[in-house]
N, C-alpha and C positions, 0 to 999 in steps of 0.2 A: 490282688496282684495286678488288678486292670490298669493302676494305677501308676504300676513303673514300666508301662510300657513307653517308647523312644516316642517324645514329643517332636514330630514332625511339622514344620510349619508349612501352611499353607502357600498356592503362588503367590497370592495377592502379598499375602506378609513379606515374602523373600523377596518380591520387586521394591518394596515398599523399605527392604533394612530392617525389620524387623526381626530375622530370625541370628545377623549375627550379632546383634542387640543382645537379645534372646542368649545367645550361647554364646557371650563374651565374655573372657576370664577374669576382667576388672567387675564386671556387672555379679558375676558370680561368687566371685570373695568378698563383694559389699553385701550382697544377699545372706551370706553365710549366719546373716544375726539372728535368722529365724532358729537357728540351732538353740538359741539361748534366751527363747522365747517360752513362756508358763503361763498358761501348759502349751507344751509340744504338741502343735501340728504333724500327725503323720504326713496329712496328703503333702502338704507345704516340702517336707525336708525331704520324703523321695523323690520329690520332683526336680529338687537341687541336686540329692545324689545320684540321680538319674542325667543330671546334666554335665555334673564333673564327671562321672564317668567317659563319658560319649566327648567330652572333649582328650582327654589322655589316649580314648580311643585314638580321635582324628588326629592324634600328632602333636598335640599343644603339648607344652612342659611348663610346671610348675615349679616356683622357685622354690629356694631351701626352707624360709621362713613362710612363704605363701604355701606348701604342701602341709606343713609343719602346724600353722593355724587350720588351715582345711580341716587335717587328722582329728586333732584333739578339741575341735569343735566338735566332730561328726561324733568322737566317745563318749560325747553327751548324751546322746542318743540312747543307748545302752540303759538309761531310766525307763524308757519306755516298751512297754510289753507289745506293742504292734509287732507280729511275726512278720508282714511284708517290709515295715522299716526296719528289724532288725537284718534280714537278707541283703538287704539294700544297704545299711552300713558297713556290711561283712566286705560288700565288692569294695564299696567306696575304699576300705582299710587297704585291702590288698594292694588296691592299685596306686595307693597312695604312700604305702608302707617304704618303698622302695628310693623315694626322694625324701621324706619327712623325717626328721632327727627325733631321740628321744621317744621312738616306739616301742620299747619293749615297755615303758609304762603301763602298757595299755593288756597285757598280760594277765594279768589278776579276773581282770572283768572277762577277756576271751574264756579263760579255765572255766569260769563262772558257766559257760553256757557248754563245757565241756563234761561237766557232772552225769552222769549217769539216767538220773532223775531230773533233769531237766527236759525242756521241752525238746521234741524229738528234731522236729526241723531246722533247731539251732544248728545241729550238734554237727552238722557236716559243713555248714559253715563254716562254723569256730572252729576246727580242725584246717580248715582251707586257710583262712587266714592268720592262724595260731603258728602257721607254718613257715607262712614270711615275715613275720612278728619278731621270732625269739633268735636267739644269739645260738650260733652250733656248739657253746660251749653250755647251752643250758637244753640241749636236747635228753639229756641225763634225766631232770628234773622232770619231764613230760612223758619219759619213757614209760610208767605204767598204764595213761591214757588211751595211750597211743596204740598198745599193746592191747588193751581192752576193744578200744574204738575195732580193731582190725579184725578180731573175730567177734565182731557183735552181728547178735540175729538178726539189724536192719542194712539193705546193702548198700544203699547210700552212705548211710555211717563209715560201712567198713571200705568200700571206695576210696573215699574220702580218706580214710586215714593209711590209706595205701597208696595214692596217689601222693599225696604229702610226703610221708615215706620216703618215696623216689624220691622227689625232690630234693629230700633231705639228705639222702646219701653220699655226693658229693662233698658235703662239709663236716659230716659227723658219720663217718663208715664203718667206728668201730661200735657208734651204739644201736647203728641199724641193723647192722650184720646178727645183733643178738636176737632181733625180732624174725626171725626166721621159721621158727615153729609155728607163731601168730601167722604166717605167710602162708606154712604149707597148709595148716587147718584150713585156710580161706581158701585157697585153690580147690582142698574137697568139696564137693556138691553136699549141699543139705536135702535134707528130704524139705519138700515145701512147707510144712506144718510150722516147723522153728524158721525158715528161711526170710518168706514172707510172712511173716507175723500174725498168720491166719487162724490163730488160738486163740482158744478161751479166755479171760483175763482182763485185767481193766486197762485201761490207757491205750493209748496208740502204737499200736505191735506188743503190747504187753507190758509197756511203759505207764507208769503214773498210775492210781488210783486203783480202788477195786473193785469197782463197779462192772455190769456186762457192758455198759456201755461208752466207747473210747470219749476221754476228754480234749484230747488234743487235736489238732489238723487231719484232716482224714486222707491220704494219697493213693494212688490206685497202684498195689504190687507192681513188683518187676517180676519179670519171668524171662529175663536174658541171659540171669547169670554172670549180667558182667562184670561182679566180683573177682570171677577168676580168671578173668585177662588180667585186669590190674594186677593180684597178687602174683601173677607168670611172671609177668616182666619185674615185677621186687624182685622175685625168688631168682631171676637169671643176673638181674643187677648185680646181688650178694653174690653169685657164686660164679660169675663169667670168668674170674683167673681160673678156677679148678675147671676140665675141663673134663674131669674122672668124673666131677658131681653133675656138672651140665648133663652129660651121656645119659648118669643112671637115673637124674628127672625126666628125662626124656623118654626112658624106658618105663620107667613107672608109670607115667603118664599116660603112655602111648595107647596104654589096651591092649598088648599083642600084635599078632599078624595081622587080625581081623579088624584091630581098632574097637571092636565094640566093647571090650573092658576098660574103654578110660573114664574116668572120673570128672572130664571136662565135657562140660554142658555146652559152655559157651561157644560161637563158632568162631571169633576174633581170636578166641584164645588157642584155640585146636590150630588156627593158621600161625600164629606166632611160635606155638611149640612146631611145626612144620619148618619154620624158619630157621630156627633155634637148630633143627636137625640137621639142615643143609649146612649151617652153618660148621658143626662139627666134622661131618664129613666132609668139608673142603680142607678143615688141619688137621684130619686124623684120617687116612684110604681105611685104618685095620676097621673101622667101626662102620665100613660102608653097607657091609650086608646087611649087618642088624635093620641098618637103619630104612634101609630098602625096601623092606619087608614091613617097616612099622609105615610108610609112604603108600606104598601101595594099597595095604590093607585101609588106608582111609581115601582111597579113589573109590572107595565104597558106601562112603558120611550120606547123610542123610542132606547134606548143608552142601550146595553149590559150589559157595565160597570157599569152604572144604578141599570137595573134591579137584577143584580148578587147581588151588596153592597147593596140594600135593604134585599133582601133575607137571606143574610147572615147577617143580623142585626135582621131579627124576630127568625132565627135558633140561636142565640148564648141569646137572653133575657133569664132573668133569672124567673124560675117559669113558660118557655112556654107549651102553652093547645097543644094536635094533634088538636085541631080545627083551631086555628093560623096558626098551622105549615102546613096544606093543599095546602094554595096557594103558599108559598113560594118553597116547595118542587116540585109545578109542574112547577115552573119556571125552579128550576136547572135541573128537570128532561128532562125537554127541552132542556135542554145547554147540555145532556148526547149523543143526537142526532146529535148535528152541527157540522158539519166538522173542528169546529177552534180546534184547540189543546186543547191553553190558557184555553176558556170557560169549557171544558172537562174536564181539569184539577182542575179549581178552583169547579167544581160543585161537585166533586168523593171528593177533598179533605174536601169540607165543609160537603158532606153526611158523610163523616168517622171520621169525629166529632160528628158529629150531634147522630149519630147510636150508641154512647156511653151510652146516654142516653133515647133517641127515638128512639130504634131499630125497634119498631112495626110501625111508622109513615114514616120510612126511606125502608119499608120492600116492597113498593107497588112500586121502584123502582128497585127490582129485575132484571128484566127479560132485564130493557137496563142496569144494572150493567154488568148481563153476556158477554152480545156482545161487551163488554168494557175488557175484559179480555184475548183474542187476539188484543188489540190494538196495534197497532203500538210504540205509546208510550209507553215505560214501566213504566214512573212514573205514568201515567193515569191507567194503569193494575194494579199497585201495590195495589193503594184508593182504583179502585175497587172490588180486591180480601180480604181486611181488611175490606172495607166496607159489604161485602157480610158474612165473618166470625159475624161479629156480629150480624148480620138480620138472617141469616138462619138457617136453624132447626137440627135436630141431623140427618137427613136423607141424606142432602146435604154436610154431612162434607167429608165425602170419596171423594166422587167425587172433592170438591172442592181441597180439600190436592195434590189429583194426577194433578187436574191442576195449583196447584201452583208450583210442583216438574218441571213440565216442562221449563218455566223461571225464576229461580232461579239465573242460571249461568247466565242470561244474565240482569240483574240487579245490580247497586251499592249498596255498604257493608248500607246505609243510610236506604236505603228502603227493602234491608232486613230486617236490625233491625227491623222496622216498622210488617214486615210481622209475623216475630218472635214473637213478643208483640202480637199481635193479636191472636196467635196461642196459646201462653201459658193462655191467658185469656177464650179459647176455651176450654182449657183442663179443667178447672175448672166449665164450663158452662155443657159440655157435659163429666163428671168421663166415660164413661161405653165406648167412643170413644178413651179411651189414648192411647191405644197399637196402631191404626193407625199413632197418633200424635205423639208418642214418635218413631217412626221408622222412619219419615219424620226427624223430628230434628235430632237422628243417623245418619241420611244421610247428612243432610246439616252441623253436626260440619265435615264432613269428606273434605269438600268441600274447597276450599281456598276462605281463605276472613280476614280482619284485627281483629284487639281485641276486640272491641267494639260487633263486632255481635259475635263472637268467647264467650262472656261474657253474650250476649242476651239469647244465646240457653243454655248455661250451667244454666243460673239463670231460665229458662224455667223448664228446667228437676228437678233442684232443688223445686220449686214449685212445680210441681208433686209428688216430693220424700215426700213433705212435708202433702199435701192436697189428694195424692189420695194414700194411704198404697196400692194396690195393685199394682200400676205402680212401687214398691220402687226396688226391687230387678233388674227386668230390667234395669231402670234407672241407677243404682250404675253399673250394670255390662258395659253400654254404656262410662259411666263414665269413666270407671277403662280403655277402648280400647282408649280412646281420650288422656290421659295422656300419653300412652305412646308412642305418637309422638305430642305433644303438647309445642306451643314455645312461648306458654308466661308464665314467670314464676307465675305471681298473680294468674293466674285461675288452676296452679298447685297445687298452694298451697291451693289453696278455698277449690279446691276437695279433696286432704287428707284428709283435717280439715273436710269434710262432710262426709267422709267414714269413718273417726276414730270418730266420734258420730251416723252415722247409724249402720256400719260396724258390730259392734259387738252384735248387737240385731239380727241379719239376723239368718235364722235355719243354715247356713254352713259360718261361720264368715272366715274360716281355705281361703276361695276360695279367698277373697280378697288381704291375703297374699303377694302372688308374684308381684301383682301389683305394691304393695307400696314399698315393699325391692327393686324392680328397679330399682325405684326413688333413692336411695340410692346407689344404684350401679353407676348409669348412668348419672344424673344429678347435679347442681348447689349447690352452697352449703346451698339458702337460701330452694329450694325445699328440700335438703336430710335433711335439719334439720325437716322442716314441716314431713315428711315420717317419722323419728326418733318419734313424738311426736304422730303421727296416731297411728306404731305400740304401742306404751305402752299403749294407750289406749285398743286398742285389748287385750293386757298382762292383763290390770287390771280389766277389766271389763266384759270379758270372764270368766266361768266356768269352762271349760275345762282344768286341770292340765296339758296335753298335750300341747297343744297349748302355757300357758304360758312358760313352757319351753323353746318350740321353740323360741318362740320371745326374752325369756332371751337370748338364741344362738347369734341371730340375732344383738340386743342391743351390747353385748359384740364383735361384730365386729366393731361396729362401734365407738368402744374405741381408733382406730387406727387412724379415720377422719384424713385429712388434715387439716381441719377447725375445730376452738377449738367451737364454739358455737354446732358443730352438736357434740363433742366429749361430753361435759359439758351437755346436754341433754342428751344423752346416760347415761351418769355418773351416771346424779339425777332420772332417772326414774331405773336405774337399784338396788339405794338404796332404793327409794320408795317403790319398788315392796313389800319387806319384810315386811314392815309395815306396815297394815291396814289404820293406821290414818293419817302418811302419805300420800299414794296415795289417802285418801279420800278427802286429801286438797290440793293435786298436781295436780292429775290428775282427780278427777272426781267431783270435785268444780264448780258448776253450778255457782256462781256469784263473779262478779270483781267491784272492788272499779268503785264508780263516779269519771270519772276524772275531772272535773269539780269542787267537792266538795274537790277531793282531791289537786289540785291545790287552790284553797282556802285554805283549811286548811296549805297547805304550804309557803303560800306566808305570812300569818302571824304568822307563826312558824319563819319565817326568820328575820320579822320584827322586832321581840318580844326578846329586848337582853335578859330578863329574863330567856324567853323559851329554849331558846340553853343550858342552862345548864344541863338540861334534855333530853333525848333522843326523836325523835320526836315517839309520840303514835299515830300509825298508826290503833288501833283498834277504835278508835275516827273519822276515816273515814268511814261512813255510804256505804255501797255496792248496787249494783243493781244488776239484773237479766241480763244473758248472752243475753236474748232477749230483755229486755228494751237496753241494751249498743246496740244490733244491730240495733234499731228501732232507735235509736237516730243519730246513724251517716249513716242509712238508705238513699240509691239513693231520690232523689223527686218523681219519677213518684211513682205510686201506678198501681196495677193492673184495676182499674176504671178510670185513665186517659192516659194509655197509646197509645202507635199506630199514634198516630196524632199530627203534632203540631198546637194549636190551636191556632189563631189569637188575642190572648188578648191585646190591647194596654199596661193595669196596669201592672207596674211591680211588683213582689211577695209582700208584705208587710215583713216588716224583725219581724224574728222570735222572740217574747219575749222572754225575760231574762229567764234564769233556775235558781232554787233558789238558786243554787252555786254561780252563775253570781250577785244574788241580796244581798247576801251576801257580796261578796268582795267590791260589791259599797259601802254598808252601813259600815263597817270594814273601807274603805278607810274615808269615811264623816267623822267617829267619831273619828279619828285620829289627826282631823282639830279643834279637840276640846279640847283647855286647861284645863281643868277642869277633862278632862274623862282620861289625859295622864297615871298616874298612876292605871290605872282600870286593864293594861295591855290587851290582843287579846280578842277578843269579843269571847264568845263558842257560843254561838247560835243569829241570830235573825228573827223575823218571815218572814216568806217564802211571806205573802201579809198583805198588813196595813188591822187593821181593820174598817171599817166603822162603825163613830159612829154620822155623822148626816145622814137624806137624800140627794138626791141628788140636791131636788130643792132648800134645805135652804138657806138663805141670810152667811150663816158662815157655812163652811163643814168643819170638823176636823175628821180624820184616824190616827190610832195609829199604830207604831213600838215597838216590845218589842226586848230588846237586854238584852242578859243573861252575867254576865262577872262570873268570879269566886268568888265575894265578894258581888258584886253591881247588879243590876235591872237597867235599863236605859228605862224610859217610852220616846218616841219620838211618840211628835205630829205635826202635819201636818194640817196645820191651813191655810183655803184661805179665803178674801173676797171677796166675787162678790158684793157689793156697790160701786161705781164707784165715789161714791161723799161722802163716809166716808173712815176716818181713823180711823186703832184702835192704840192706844199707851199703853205702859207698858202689854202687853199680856201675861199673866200666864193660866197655868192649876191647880185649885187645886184638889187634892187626896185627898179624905177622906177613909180609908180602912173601909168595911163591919164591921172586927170582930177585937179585938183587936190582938190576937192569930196566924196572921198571917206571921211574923216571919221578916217581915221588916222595916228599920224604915229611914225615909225620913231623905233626906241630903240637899238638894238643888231643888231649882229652874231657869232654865236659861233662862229670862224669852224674849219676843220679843220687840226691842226699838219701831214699827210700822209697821203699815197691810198695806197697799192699796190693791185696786181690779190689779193694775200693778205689784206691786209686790209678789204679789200672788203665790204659798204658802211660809208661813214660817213658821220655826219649833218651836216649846218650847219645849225644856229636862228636864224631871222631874227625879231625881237620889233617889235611896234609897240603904240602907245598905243590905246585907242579914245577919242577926245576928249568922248563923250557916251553912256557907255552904257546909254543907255535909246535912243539910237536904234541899230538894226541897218544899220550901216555894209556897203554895198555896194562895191565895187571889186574892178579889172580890175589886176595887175602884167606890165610885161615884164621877162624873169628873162634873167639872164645871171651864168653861171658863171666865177669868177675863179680864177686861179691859175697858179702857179708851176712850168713843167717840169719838169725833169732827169730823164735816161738815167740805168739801175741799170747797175754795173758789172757782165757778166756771169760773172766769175769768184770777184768776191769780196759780190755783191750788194748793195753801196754802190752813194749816187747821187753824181751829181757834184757839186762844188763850185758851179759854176755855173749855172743855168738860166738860162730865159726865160720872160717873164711872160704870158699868153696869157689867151684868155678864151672861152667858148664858148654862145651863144645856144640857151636852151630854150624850151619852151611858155610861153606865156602862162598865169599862173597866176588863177583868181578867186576872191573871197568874193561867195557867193550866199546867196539863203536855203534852197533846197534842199539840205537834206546838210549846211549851215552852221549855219543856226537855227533850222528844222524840222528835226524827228523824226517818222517816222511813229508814229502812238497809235491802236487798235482804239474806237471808239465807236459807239452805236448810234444812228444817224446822224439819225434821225424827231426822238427824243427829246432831244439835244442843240441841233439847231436850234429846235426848238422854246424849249430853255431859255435860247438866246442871241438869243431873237426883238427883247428891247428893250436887246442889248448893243452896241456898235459894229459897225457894218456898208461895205459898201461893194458897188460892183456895176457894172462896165463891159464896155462887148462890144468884140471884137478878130476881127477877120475875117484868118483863118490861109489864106492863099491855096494856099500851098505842101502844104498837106495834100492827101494823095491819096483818105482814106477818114477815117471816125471812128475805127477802130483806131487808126489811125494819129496822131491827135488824142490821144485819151485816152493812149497811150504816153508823146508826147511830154511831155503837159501831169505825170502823174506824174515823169517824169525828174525834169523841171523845178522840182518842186515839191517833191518827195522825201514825197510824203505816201501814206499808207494807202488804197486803194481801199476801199470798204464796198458790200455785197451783193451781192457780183460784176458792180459797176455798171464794171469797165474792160472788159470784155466787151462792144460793143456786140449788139444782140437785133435794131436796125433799121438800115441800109443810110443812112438820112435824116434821121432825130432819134434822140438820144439823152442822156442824161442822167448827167454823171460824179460820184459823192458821193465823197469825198475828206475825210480828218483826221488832224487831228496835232496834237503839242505844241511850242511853241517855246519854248527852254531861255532859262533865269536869268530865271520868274518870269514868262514871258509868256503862259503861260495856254492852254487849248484855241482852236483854229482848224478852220473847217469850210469845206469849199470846195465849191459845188455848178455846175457847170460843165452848161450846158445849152447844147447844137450841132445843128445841122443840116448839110446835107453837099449838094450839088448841084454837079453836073457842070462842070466850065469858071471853077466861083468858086471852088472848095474849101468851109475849112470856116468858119461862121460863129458865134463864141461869145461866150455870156453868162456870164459868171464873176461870182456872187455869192459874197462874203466873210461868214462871220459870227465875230468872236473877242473876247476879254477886253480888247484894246487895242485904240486908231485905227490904232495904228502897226505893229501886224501885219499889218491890214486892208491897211495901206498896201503895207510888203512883197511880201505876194503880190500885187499888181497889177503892182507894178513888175518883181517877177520875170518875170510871165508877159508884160508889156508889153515888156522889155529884151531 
């Protein structure tokens, strides 16, 4: 075998072009003739398949017909009895099977080495590459091989044909699924005697001949066991849907409470059936005990690896007691001790998870954290000093900080981050310690290290700036010294943007000044424009007539820019200044459009030939708050999961739809619909269907309301779960409450047929609006129609006959909340103000039923479907309180502001004044009638 080891070329060659000579792919398919040279050369042809390998390795790709001559050159080979050339065609095959046409050929000859009595060391081969060979409709035909291969006495063999297996599942699952008995026998342990093939007998492991003495290749036992990891994870493959059978291998497996009854040798495998367990107990709480109990009792294995993955399975459950978590912790707290690195490492990193949540349970592990923080290791120091940040008390923080300052430098930018994260979550644990905390971070941005931690420690201080007002000034002043040798432009411009919104509240705004003109002077152009945009804020937002001045000074220097973007900012803030209303909506405009809504809205403005005739109305895009927009495009971590990365196999669930998002799906759907073409772009539809069956009924039906400019569009969402009915001709009818409600039905589109498969489908019930410029209110009772029949349960037809039936759901409404409001972010002082001599209105409504102001304000949003402003749904008083409230109501109706002023007393409930202020009367009107109805 010395012979197929990786021909490496020397330097001289490699200087010289020799080596990609050597391993060029044209040099290598002209070589290929040695293949068909008599007699065969062994050394000659592993040296080739040694070389096409190691190039498919490095990336190269072979064509269809160049892979395809490769292959069926190299099954020439298969004449020749050399065991190391035949291993060596085996890889060639694989690797080559997968681009070369016309492989299952090659079939016959693989079987050949699959016999029984063949030579032993074929035999896991030919099973490897037998496996990306054959067609999944011919796994039928190999099923008894395979079957044998899997519990045979040698465990290479049966490896081998369990690892293919897997493989194979995917494409032929109903004929793996049958090899399940071969799976569970290989999971049992053998006694060694039949295992390792350590008996009497002729041939190699009891293969071939019968002689005492073996004829074949001699290999040295395995004594791992690792037969039965492989056949674990078959056995979990086939039975991962059942989750009743998963359970009881797990219990059979386990040994007990004690663990020392199981059957598994292996230590890879004890940890995977470990996994396997967690696994269960996160979709099943009923089966937590058992499984508790089967964890536990192996924090007692003989095997490290063992003991660790159990522990670190009762630390990560979810909902675990400190009583659980006792013995696990003094496992790892042992592993804090051992000399091994490894063990050290995984047990500091699993406590600095763990301490996120368990800090007091992780806290009794102190005293060997410390001695862990001169360690040698510095990733192991790092766990420890983050882990110890969150266990320790406000007493031990100094001390800890100076000894982190000491290995700082001698750590990666990774595990800084890590330590940073930690530190910023400290500052908020311990306010009254920041001034130590904040002069360590000072320190460590001055330090070299990449963007990433360069961004940890700024976004550190900025949370301070944010959560502890006394660290602010410091802070900003650390700030303002970092920028100005500072070489990533992002986090230059972060900090403008944070000092041109703190900057000017500070008692001496004037000192920040020079800072930011720097940037202007000295820097980039996307930095001097951010710098351009800090100082005006300063201008406009300052008191001081002096200071505006200056910075008009300043501003008007930078008329001259190189770059027209920082010229054009200069420009508009310097016309701003002049005008109150201007910079109230330039520069000191707390909220920006959704983009999200606003792309919606555009995308069907584009669509709509109508629309283009008109300019697009950008007041008709609903706004959010400067801090909802940051919270939405917000990093993942959060201050509670930071510091660690925690070992989660799940990957994230992907985020639900925004109702921007649900929007443009529904917009897209109803486009698909003839009937709706002339409705022209939908203005509104609701943000979530409403439920108008339960959830256990035999017919569940949710409603969509979609608003057009003329029409109402009722969409329902109709599923059967009957498995053995059909419905046909499927309608909804409407009956409206009152006559009075201003629309008048046009159509029904009704569903040709249900099944439980094809499940849901829709019905569109359309009505007119008779006036739309008023916002028609009404109340439908909904009753679902349609036509029986039983499916044939043999041939899945339904019958000829049915019967007509009908079935009563919710009451459906058009309100104005959720209907023709949308919530919109505005700053609530200044809009009322600017709707002071617009239509208004203003009535009180004594809410008996209310138990407290919460409770009020809750409702009154439901109701209204509008935007809270200042965290006014918050009530601050038990007895008066004041709700500000705003929105936009769609097709052209303009901003609405709603200022809801209550009081609360005992025995009356609540008493409210609801003023209105909007662009129409008929808005005005709406919302009273909403909140009146």
């Amino acid at each position: 075998m010395a012979s197929f080891a990786m021909v490496f070329p020397s330097k001289k060659e490699d200087e010289s072009g020799l080596s990609s000579y050597y391993n060029n792919k044209t040099t290598i398919i002209q070589e290929a003739r040695v293949f068909n040279e008599s007699p065969i050369s062994p050394r000659k042809c592993r040296a080739l398949l040694t070389r096409i390998v190691y190039l498919l390795y490095v990336g190269e790709t072979f064509g269809t017909q160049e892979a395809t001559t490769l292959f069926f050159g190299t099954t020439k080979l298969f004449q020749h009895k050399d065991s190391a050339l035949r291993q060596a065609v085996y890889l060639a095959i694989k690797e080559l099977a997968t681009t070369a046409e016309d492989v299952i050929m090659v079939t016959s000859s693989i079987m050949k080495d699959m016999q029984p009595n063949s030579e032993v060391i074929y035999r896991p081969n030919a099973i490897r590459a037998l496996c990306k060979i054959i067609d999944p409709s011919m796994a039928q035909g190999v099923e008894r091989f395979f079957k044998a291969a899997i519990v045979d006495r040698n465990p290479s063999i049966a490896s081998a044909a369990l690892v293919s297996a897997y493989h194979l599942f995917p494409h032929a699952k109903d004929v793996v699924k049958r090899w399940v008995n071969e799976a569970q026998e290989a999971v049992n342990a053998k006694s060694s005697a039949t295992f390792f093939g350590a008996s009497t007998g002729g041939g190699y492991l009891g293969f071939g001949g019968s002689s005492n003495q073996p004829s074949g290749p001699q290999t040295i036992p395995s004594t791992s066991y690792i037969t039965q990891y492989h056949a674990l994870g078959l056995l979990y493959l086939i039975r991962q849907q059942d989750r009743m059978a998963v359970t009881k291998m797990i219990q059979q497996l386990g040994g007990g409470k004690s663990g020392a009854g199981t059957t598994l040798k292996n230590a890879m495998a004890l940890c995977m059936l470990i996994r396997y367990a967690s696994k269960v107990m996160e979709e099943d709480p009923n089966v937590q005990r058992q499984m508790v109990e089967l964890l536990e009792g192996w924090l007692r294995h003989k095997s490290d690896m063992v003991n660790f993955e159990a522990a670190r399975a009762i630390c990560e459950m979810k909902n675990v007691t400190a009583a659980q978590l006792t013995k696990p912790i003094a496992v790892l707290q042992m592993f804090l001790t051992t000399p091994k690195p490894v063990l050290k490492f995984a047990a500091t990193r699993t406590l600095a998870a763990l301490a996120l949540t368990h800090p007091a349970s992780v806290a009794t592990c102190n005293i060997d954290l410390e001695t862990l923080i001169a360690d040698s290791n510095r990733s192991v120091a790092t766990y420890a000093i983050t882990t110890l940040l969150k266990t320790g008390n406000e007493a031990s923080v100094d001390r800890l900080i100076k000894q982190i300052t000491g290995f700082m430098t001698e750590i990666s930018d990774e595990f800084k981050v890590i330590i940073v994260d930690a530190i910023r979550s400290l500052c908020l644990k311990f306010p009254s310690k920041h001034a130590s905390m904040l002069t360590f971070l000072s320190g460590v941005l001055r330090d070299e290290g990449g963007y990433d931690f360069k961004r940890a420690v700024v976004e550190a201080m900025f949370d301070m700036i944010k959560f502890i007002p006394e660290s602010k000034e410091q802070a900003l002043s650390h700030l303002c010294e970092f920028i100005e040798d500072c070489e990533f432009t992002k986090l230059s411009v972060r900090i403008l943007h944070l000092l041109g919104v703190e900057g000017p509240k500070s008692p001496q705004p004037a000192k920040y000044i020079r800072f930011i003109y720097n940037r202007v002077v000295l820097e980039n152009a996307t930095v001097r424009a951010a710098a351009v945009t800090s100082l005006a804020k300063f201008g406009a937002n300052s008191a001081e007539p002096a200071l505006k001045k200056s910075i008009t000074v300043l501003l008007n220097r930078c008329l001259d820019d190189v770059d027209d973007e920082v010229r054009d900012r200069a420009t508009l803030y310097l016309k701003v200044f002049n005008e109150k209303a201007l910079a109230d909506a330039y520069i000191k405009e707390e909220s920006v459009f959704s983009l999200a809504a606003l792309e919606s809205k555009l995308v069907a403005y584009v669509k709509d030939p109508e629309a283009s005739e008109q300019p697009f109305d950008v007041a008709s895009v609903p706004k959010i708050s400067r801090a909802q927009a940051a919270s939405e495009a917000a990093r993942p971590s959060t201050l509670d999961t930071i510091g660690v990365p925690l070992s989660k196999k799940a990957a994230d669930a992907p985020a639900a739809p925004s109702a921007a998002e649900k929007q443009s799906a529904y917009a897209q759907q109803l486009t698909e619909v003839l009937e709706f073409a002339s409705y022209g772009s939908v203005l509104n539809s609701s943000a979530t269907p409403a439920q108008l069956t339960e959830s256990e009924t035999e017919y569940q039906v949710s409603c969509v309301k979609h608003i057009f400019k003329e029409h109402v569009v009722f969409q329902f969402n109709v599923s059967n779960t009957l498995p053995d009915t059909v419905l046909e001709q499927v309608s909804m009818i409407m009956v409206p409450q009152s006559d009075e409600g201003g629309l008048v039905e046009d159509f029904i589109i009704p569903l040709p047929a249900l099944t439980a498969a094809s499940s849901p489908g829709i019905v569109y019930v359309s009505f007119t609006r008779e006036d739309p410029a008023v916002y028609a209110i009404a109340s439908f009772q909904c009753t679902l129609k349609y036509i029986s029949k039983e499916l044939d349960p043999s041939t899945g037809t339904p019958e000829e006959e049915g019967y007509d039936d009908e079935y009563q759901v919710e009451e459906v409404e058009l309100s104005a909340g959720g209907d023709y409001i949308v919530p919109s972010y505005a700053t609530f002082g200044a809009e009322w103000d600017r709707l002071r001599s617009a239509p208004s209105a203003t009535e009180t409504f004594a809410l008996s039923a209310m138990e407290s102001l919460k409770a009020a304000c809750d409702s009154i949003i439901e109701v209204l479907n509008m935007e809270p402003l200042g965290g006014s749904e918050v009530p601050s008083s038990t007895s008066v309180h004041t709700l500000q409230l705003s929105g936009l109501v769609i097709g052209g109706g303009g901003k609405v502001l709603v200022r809801s002023r209550m009081t609360y007393s005992r025995g009356q409930g609540v008493t409210l004044e609801l003023a209105v202020r909007a662009e129409k009367q008929e808005v005005c009107d709406l919302v009273l009638a909403a909140v009146g109805g």
